[in-house]
C-alpha positions in Angstrom: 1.0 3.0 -15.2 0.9 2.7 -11.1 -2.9 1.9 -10.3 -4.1 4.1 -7.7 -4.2 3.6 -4.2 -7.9 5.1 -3.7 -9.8 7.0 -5.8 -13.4 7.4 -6.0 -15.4 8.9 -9.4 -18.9 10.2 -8.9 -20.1 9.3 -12.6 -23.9 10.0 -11.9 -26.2 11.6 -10.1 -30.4 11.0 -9.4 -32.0 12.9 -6.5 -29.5 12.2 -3.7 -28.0 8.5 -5.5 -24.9 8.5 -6.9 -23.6 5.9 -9.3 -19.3 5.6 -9.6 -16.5 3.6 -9.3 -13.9 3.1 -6.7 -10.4 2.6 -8.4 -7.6 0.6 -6.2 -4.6 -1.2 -6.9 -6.4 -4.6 -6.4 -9.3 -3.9 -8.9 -12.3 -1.3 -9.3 -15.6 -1.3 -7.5 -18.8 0.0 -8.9 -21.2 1.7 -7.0 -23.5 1.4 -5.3 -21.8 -1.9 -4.2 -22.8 -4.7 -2.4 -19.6 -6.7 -0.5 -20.9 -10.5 0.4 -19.2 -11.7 3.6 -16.2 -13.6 4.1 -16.2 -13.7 7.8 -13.7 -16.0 8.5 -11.5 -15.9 5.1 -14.8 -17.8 3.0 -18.1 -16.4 1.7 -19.8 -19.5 3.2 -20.7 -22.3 0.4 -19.1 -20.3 -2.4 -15.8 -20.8 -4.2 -14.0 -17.5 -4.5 -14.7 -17.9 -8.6 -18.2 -18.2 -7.9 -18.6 -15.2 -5.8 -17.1 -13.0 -8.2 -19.2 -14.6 -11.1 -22.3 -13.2 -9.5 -20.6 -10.0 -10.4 -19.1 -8.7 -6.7 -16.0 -6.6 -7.1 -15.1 -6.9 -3.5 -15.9 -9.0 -0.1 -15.8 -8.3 3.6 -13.4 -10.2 6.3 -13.0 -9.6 10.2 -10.7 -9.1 12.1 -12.4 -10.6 14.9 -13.1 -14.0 13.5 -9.4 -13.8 12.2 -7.4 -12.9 14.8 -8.7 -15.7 16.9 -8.5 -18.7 14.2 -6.6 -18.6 12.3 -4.6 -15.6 13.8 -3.8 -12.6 11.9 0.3 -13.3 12.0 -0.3 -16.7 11.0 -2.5 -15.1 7.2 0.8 -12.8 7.1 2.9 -15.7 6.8 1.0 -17.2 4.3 1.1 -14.4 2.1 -1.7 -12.5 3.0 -5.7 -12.8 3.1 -5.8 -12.5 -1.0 -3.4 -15.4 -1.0 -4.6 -17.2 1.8 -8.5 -17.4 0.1 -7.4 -17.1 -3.5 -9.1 -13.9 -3.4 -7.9 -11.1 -5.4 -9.9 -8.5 -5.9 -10.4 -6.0 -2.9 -11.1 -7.2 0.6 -12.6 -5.0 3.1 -12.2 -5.6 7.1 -14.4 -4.8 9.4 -12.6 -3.7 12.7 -14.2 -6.5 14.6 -15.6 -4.1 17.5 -19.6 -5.5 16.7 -18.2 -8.8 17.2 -16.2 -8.3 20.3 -19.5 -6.6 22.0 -21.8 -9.0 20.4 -20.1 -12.4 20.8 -18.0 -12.3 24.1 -20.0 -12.4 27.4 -17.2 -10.8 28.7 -16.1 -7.9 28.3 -14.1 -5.1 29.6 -14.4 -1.3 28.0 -12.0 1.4 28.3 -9.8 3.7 26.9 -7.4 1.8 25.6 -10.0 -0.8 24.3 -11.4 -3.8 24.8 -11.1 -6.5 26.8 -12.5 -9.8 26.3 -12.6 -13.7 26.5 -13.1 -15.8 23.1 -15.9 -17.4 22.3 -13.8 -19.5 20.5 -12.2 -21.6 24.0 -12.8 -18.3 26.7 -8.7 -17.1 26.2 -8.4 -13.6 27.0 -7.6 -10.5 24.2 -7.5 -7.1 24.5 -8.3 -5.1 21.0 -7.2 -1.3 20.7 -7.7 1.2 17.7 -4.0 -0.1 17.4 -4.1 -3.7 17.6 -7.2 -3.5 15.2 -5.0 -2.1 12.6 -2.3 -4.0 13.0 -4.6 -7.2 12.4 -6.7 -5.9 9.4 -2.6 -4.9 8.2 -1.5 -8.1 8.6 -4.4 -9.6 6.9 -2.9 -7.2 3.6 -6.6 -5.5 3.9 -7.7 -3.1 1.3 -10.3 -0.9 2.7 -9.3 -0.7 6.7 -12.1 0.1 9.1 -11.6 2.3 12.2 -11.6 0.7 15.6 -15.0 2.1 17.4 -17.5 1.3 20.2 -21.3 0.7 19.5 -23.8 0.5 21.5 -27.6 -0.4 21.3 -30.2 2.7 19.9 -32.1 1.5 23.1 -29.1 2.8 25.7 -29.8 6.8 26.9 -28.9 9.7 25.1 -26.2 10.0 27.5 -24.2 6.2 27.1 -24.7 7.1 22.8 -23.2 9.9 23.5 -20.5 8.9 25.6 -19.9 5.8 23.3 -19.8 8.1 20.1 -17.0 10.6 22.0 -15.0 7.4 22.8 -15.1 6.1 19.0 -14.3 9.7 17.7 -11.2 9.5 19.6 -10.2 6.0 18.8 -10.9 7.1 15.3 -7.8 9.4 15.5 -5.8 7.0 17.3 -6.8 4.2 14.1 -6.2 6.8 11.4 -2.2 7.5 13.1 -2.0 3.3 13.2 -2.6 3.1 9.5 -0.6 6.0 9.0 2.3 4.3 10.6 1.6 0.9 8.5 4.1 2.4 6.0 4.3 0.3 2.6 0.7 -1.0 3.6 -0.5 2.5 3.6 0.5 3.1 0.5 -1.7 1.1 -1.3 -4.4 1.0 1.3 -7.5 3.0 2.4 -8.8 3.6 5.6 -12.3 4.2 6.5 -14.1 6.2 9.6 -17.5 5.5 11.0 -20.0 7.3 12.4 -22.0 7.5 15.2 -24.2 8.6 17.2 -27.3 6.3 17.0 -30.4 7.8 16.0 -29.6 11.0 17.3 -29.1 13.6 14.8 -27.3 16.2 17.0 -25.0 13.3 17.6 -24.5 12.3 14.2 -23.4 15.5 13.2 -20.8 15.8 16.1 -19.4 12.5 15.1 -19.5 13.4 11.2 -17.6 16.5 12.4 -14.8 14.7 14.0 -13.9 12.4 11.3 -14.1 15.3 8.8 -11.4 16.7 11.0 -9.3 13.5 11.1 -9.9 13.0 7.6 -10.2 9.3 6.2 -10.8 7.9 2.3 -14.1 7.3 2.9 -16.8 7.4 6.0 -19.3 4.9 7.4 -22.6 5.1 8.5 -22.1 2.9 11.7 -24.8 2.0 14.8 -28.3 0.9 12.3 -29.7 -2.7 11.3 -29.5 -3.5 14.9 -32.9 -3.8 15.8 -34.1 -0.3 15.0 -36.7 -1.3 12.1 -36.5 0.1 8.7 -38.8 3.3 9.4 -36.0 4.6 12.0 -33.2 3.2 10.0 -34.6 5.2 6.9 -35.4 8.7 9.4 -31.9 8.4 10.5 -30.7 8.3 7.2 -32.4 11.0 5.7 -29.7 13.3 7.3 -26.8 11.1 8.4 -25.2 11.0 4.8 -25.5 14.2 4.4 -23.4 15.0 6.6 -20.4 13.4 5.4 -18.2 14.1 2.9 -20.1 13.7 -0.6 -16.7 13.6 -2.7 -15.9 10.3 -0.5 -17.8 6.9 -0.6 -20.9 6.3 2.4 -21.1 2.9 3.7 -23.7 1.5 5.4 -22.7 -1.4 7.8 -24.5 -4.6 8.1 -27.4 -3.8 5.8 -29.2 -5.7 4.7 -32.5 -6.5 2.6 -33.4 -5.9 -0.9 -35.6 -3.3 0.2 -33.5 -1.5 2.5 -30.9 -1.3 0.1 -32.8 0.3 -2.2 -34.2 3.0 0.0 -30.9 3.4 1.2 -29.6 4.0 -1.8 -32.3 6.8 -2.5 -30.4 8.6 0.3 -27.3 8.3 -0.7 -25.4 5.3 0.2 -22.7 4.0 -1.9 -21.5 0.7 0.0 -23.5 -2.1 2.0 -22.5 -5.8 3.5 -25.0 -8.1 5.4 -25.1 -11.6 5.8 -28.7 -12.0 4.9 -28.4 -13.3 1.4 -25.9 -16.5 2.3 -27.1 -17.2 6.3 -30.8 -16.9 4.1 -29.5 -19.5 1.5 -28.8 -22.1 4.0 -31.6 -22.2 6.0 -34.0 -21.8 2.6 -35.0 -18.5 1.9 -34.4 -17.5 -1.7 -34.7 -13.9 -2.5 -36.5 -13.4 -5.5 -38.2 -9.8 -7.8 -41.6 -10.7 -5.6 -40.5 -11.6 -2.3 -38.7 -13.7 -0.5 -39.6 -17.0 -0.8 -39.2 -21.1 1.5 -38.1 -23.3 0.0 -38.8 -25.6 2.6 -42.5 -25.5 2.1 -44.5 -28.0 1.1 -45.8 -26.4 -1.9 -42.4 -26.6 -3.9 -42.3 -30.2 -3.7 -43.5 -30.5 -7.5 -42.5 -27.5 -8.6 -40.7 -27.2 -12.1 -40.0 -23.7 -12.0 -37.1 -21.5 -11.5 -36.3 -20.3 -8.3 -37.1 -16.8 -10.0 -38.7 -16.6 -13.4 -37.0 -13.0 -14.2 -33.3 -14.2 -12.6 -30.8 -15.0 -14.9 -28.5 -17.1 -12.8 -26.9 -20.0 -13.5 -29.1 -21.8 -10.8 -32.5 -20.5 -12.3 -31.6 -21.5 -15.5 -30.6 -25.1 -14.4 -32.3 -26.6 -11.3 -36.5 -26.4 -10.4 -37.7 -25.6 -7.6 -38.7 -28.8 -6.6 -35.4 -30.5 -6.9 -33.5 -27.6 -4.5 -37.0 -28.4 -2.1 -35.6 -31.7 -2.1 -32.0 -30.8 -1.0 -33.1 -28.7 2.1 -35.7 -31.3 3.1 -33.0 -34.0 2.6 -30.2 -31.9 4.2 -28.0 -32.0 1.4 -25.1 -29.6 1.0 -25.9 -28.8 -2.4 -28.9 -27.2 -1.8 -27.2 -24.7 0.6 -24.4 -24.5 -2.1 -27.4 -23.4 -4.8 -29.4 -21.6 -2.6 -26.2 -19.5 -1.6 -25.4 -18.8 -5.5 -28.8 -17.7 -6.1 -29.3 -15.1 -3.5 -26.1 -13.3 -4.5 -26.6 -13.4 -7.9 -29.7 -11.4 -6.9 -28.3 -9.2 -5.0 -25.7 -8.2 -7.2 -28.7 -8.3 -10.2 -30.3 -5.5 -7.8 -26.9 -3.5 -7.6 -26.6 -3.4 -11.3 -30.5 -2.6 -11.6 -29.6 0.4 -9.4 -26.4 1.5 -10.9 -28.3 1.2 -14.7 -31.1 3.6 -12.9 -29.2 6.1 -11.6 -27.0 6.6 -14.8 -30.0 6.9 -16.5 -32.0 9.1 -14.7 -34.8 6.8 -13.5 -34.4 5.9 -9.8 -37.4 6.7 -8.5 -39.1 4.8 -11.5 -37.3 1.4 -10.6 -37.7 1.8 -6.9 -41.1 2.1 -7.1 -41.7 -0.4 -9.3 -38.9 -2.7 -7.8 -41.1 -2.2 -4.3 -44.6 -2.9 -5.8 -43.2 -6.2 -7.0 -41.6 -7.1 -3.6 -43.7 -6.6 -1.6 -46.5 -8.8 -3.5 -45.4 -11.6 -1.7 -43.1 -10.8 0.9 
């Protein structure tokens, strides 16, 4: 029987959560879901076996990173992302727009895209709604993300605005690319994302518009940059809504244990964020009561697990003190540990969430999960 290309099944609902599964040809997703990123074709100090042994049904790659090294036509040639990173599960790209805003000193906007220098060795690129597609198309992507411009929530009404018009209408130019990516789009999805900052007048213009275009399922583009969780939240409290509720909501770039929950209160299916491997290598282990240091003096003689209540392979092997010593010591195990740990939380927290929403009891585990993070945190 021929696996589906997309399909999303809403199996529960508590208060505005939603608990499901996304069925592609690659594999299914569970929601809500929580992709660890691959940046640039690795999730960083994890074997592609580990990853999915903390339980993650897909990961995120961009098309930023890979266009400039390795290069997008050079993956093709190898076979493909999957084949490239023995990954093969689903693989989500992110359009690499953040990146080319956030990275490049220089850049050029207009219509047709974006120009810009590498930070890479300062060559010069242009990337389109087109060329974005082709890229995440030559890297055999599963969930493709539409090309779009963000800008700060700290610009005027006017420059969100603007921006949010501009990504609406490279939105339909990215939804004809993937069209035109024939066998790809075939067993493919495509994703839009919306804009419009904090703003919901603007929200609901760009929510509009892609409803118009039409796209598998829509992101929640433009937060976790700098907003704080209070505005993130606000902004959320309508900006699903919105959307489509038959499709999956994705929330880009988010992001702590505690924002994900909240943000799965309102309604969001999908997150990413760096926070639990860049954390991992620089020390910070998420645990049920806070975030912890590991780096601090007051491991040093520490027998304990990294969290008492985590059933990870790392917590039910190696102290405290002995992954203190690693960081202290610079040793790449302890980033390698660290790294396992946090995602084994996180995806711990996603099945937490899914198992409370199924059963009714969401706001039961969030308020409980919250009291205990917060005790040290």
């Amino acid at each position: 029987m021929q696996k589906p290309r997309f399909q999303f099944a809403i199996q529960a609902v508590d208060g505005k959560a939603r608990t499901g599964t996304i069925s592609m040809q690659r594999g299914e997703i569970r929601t809500p879901a929580f992709m660890p990123v691959g940046t640039a074709a690795t999730v960083k100090a994890m074997k592609p076996t580990d990853v999915r042994a903390t339980g993650a049904d897909i990961i995120l790659g961009n098309t930023y990173h890979l266009m400039l090294r390795p290069g997008a036509e050079r993956v093709a040639r190898l076979g493909g992302l999957h084949q490239f990173m023995r990954w093969k599960r689903p693989i989500l790209t992110d359009s690499g727009g953040y990146q080319v805003m956030s990275l490049s000193a220089l850049t050029k906007r207009s219509e047709e895209g974006v120009s810009f220098k590498s930070h890479l060795d300062g060559s010069s690129h242009m990337l389109s709604p087109e060329r974005s597609i082709e890229i995440q198309r030559l890297l055999d992507s599963d969930i493709i993300m539409a090309f779009d411009e963000l800008v700060p929530t700290t610009t005027t009404e006017k420059q969100q605005q603007e921006a949010m018009l501009r990504s609406m209408r490279w939105a339909r130019r990215s939804r004809a690319a993937f069209d035109a990516g024939g066998e790809h789009a075939e067993r493919a999805a495509v994703f839009g994302i919306q804009q419009g900052a904090l703003d919901e007048r603007l929200r609901k213009l760009s929510a509009d518009a892609l409803l118009d275009i039409g796209f598998d399922g829509y992101a929640v583009g433009g937060l976790a940059v700098g907003e704080g969780q209070e505005a993130m939240f606000a902004t959320l409290d309508f900006a699903p809504g919105q959307l489509d509720e038959a499709k999956p909501r994705y929330l880009m770039g988010v992001g702590k244990p505690d924002d994900i929950v909240g943000a799965v209160e309102r309604g969001i299916d999908m997150f990413d964020c760096v926070l639990p491997t860049r954390s991992g290598r620089n020390g910070q282990a998420f645990t049920r009561e806070g975030p912890i240091n590991l780096r601090n003096a007051r491991f040093a003689e520490d027998q304990g697990p990294l969290d008492p209540a985590c059933g990870c392979p790392v917590c039910g092997h190696f102290s405290r003190a002995y992954i203190h010593h690693l960081i202290r010591a610079g040793e790449i195990l302890g980033a390698m540990l660290m790294t396992e740990h946090n995602l084994s939380f996180y995806q711990a927290l996603m099945a937490d969430l899914r198992a409370a929403i199924a059963e009714g009891r969401l706001k039961a585990f969030a308020d409980g999960f919250r009291a205990a993070y917060y005790r040290t945190g």
